[in-house]
PQR file with spaces between the fields and no chain letter, atoms N, CA, C, O and H, PARSE charges and radii, in Angstrom:
ATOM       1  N    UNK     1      -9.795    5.797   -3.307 -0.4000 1.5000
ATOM       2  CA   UNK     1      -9.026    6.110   -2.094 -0.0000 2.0000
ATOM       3  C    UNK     1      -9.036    7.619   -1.860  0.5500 1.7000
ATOM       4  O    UNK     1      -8.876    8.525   -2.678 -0.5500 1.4000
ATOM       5  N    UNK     2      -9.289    7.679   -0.399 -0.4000 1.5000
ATOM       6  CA   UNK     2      -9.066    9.390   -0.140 -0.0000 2.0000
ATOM       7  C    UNK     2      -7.598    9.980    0.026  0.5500 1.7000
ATOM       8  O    UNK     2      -6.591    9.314   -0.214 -0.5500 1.4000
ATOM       9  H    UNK     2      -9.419    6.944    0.266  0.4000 1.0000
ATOM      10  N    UNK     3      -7.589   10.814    0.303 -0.4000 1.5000
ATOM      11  CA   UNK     3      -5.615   11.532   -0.093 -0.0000 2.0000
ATOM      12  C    UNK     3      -5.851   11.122    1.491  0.5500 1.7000
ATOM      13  O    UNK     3      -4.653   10.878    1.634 -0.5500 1.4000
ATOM      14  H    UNK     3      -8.407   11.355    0.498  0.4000 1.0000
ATOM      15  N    UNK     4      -6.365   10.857    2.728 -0.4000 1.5000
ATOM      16  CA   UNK     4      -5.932   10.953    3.784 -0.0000 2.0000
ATOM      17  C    UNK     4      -5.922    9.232    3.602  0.5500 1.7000
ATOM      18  O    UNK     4      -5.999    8.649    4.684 -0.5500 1.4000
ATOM      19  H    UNK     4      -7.338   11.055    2.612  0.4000 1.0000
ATOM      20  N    UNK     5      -5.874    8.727    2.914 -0.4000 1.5000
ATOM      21  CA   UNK     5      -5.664    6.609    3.196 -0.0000 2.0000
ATOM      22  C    UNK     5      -4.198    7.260    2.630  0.5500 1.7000
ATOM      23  O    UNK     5      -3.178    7.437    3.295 -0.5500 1.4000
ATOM      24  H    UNK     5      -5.811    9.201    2.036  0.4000 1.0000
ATOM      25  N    UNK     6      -4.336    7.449    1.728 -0.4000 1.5000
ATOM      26  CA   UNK     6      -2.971    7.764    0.524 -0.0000 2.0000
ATOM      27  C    UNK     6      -1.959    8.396    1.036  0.5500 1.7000
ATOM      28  O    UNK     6      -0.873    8.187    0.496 -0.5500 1.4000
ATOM      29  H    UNK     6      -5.165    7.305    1.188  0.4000 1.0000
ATOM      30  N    UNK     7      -2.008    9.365    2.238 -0.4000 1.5000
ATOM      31  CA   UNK     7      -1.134    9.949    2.977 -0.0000 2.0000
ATOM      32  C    UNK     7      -0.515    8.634    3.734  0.5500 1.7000
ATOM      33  O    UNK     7       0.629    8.201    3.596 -0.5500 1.4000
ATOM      34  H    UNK     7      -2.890    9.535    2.677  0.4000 1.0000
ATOM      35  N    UNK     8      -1.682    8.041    4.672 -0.4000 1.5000
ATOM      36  CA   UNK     8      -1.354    7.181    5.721 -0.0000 2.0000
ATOM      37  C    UNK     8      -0.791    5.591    5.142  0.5500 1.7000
ATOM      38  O    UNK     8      -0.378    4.637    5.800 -0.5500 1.4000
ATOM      39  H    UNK     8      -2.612    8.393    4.785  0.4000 1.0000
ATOM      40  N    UNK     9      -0.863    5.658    4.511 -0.4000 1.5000
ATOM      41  CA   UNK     9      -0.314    4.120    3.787 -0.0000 2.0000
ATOM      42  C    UNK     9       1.084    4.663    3.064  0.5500 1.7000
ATOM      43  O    UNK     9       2.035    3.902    2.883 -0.5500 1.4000
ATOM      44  H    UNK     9      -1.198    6.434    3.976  0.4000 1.0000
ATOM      45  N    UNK    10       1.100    5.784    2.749 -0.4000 1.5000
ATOM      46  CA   UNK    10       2.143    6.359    1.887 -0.0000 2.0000
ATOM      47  C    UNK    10       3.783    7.032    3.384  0.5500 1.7000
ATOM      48  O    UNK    10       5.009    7.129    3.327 -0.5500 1.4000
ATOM      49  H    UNK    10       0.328    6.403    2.896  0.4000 1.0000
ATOM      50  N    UNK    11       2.791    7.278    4.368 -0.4000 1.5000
ATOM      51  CA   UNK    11       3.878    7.475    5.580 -0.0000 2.0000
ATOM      52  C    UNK    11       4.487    6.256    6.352  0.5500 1.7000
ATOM      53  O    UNK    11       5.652    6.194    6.745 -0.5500 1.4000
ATOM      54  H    UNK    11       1.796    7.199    4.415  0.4000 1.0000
ATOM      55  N    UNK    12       3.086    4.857    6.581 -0.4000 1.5000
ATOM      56  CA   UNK    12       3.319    3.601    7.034 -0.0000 2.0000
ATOM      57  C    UNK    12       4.635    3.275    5.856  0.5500 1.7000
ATOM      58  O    UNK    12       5.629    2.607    6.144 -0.5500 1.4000
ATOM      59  H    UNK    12       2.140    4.907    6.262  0.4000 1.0000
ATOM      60  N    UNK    13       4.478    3.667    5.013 -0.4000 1.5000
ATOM      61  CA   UNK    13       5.467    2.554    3.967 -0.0000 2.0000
ATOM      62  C    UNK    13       6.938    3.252    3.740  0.5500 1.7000
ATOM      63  O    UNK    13       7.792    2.484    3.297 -0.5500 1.4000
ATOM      64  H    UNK    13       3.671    4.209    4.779  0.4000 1.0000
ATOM      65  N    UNK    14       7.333    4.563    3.976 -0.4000 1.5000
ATOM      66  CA   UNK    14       8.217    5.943    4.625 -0.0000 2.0000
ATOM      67  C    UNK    14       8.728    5.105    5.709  0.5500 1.7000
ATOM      68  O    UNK    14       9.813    4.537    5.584 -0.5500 1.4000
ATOM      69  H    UNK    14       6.639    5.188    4.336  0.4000 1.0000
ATOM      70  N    UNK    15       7.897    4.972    6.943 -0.4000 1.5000
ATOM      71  CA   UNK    15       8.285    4.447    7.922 -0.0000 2.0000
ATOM      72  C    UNK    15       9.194    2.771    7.835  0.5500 1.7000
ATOM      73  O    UNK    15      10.350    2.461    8.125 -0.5500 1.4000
ATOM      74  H    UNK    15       7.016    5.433    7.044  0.4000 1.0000
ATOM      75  N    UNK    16       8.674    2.419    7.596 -0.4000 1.5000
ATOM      76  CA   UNK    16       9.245    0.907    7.027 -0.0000 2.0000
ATOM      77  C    UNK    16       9.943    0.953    6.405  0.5500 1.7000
ATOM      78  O    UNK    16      10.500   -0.143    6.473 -0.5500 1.4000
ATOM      79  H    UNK    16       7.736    2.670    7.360  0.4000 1.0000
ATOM      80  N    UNK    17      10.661    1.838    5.349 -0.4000 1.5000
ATOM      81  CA   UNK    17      11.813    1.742    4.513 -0.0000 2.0000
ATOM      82  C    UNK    17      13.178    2.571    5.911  0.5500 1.7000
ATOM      83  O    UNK    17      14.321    2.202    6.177 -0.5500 1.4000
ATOM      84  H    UNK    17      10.209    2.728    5.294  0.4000 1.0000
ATOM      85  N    UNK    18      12.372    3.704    6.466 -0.4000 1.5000
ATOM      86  CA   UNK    18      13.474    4.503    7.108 -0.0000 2.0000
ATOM      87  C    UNK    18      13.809    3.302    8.031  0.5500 1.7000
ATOM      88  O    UNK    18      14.832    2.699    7.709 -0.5500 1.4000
ATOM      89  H    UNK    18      11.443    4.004    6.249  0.4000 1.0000
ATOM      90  N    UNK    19      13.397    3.017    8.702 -0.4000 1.5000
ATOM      91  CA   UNK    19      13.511    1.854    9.843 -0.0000 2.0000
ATOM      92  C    UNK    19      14.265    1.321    9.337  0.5500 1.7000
ATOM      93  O    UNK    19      15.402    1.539    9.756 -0.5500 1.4000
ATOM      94  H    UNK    19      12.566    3.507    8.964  0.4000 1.0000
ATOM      95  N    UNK    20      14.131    0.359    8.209 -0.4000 1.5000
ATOM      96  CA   UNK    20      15.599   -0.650    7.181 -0.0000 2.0000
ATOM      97  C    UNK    20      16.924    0.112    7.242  0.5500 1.7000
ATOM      98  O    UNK    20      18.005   -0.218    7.730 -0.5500 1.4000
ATOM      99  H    UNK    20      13.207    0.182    7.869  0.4000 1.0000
ATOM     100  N    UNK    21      16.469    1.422    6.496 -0.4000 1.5000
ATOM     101  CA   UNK    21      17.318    2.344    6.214 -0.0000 2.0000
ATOM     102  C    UNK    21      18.362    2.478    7.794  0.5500 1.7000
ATOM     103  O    UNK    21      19.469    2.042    8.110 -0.5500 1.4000
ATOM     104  H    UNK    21      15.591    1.691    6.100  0.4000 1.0000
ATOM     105  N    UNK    22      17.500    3.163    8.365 -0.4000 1.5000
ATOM     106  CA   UNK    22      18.658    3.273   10.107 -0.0000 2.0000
ATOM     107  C    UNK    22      19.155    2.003   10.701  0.5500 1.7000
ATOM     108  O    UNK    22      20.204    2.068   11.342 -0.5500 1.4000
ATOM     109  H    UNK    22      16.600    3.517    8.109  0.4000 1.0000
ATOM     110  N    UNK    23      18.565    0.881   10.584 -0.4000 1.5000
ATOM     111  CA   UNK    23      19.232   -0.339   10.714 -0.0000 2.0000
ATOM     112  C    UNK    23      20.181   -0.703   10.247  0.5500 1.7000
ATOM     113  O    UNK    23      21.001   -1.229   11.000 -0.5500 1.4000
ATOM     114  H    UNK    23      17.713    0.828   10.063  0.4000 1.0000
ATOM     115  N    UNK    24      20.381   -0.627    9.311 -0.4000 1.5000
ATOM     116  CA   UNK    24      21.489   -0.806    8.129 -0.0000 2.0000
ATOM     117  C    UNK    24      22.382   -0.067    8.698  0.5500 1.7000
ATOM     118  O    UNK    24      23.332   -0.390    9.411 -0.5500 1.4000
ATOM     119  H    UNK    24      19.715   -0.200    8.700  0.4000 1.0000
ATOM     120  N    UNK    25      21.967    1.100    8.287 -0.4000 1.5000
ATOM     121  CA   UNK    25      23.420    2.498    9.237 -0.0000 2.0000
ATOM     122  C    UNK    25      23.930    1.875   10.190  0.5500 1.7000
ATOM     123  O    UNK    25      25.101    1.499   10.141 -0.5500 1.4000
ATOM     124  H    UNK    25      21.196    1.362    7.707  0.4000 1.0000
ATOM     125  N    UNK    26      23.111    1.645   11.271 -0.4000 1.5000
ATOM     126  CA   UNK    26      23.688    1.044   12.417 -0.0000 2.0000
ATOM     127  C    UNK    26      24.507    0.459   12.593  0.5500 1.7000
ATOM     128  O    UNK    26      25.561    0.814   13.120 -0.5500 1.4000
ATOM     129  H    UNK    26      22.160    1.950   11.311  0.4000 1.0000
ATOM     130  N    UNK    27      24.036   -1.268   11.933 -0.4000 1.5000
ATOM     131  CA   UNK    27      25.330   -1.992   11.659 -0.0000 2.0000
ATOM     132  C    UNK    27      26.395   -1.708   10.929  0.5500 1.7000
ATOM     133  O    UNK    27      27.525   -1.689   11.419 -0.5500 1.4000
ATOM     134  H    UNK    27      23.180   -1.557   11.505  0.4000 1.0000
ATOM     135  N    UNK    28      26.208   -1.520    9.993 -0.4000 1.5000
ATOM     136  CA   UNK    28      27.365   -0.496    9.505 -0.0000 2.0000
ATOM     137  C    UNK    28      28.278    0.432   10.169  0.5500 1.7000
ATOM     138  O    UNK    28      29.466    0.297    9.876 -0.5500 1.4000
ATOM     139  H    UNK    28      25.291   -1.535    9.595  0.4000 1.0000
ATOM     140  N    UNK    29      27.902    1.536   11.176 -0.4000 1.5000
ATOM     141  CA   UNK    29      28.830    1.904   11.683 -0.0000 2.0000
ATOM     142  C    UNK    29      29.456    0.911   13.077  0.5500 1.7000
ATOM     143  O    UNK    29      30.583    1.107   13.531 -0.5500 1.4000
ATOM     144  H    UNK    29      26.937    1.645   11.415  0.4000 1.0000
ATOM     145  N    UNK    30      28.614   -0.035   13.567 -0.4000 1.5000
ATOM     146  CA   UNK    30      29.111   -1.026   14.358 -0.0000 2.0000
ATOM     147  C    UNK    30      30.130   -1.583   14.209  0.5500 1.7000
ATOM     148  O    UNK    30      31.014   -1.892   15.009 -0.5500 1.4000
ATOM     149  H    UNK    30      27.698   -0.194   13.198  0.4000 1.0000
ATOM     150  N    UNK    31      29.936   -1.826   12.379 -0.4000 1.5000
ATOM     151  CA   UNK    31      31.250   -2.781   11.949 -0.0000 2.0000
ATOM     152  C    UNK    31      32.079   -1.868   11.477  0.5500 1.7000
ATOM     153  O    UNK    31      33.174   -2.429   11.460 -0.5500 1.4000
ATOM     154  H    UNK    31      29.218   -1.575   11.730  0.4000 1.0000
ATOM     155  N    UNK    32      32.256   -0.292   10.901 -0.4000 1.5000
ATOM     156  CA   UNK    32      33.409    0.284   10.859 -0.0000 2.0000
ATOM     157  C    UNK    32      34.076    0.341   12.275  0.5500 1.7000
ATOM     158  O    UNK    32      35.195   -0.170   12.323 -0.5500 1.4000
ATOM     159  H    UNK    32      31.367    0.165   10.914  0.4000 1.0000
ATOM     160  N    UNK    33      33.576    0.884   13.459 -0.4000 1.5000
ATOM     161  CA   UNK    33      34.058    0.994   14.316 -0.0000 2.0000
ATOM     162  C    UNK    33      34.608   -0.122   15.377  0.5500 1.7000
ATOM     163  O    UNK    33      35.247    0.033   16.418 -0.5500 1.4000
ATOM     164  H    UNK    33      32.667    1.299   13.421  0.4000 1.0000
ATOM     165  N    UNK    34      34.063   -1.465   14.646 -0.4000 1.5000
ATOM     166  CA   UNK    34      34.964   -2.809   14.725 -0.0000 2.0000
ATOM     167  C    UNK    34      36.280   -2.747   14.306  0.5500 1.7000
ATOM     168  O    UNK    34      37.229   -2.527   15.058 -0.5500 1.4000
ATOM     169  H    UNK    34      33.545   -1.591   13.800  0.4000 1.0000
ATOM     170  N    UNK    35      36.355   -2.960   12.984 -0.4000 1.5000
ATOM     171  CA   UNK    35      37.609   -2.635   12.154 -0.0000 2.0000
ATOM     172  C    UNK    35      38.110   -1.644   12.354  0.5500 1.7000
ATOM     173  O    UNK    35      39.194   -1.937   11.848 -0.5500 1.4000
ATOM     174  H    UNK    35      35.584   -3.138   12.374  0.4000 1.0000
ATOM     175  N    UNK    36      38.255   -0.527   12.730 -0.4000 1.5000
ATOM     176  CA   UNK    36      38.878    0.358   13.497 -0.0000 2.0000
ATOM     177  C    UNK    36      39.523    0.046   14.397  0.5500 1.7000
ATOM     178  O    UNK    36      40.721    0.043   14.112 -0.5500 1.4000
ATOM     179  H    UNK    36      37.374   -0.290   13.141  0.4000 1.0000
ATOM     180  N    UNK    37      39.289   -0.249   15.458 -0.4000 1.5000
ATOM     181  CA   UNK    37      39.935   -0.821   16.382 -0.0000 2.0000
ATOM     182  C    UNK    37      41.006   -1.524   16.770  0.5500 1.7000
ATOM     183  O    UNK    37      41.135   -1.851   17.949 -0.5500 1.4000
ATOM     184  H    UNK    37      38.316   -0.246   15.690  0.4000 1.0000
């Protein structure tokens, strides 16, 4: 593998965790600011 597959498979897979990652947040603050209320 070249460092530029290794970059790009290594940012695709960055991307896919952050995405989970901000999803999660999301609902999460959805549902604090439920219960808040």
């Amino acid at each position: 593998m070249t460092m530029d597959q290794i970059m790009a498979e290594g940012g695709l897979f960055l991307g896919i965790e952050w995405a989970i990652f901000w999803q999660k947040g999301v609902a999460d603050v959805a549902a604090v600011r439920k219960h808040t209320e």
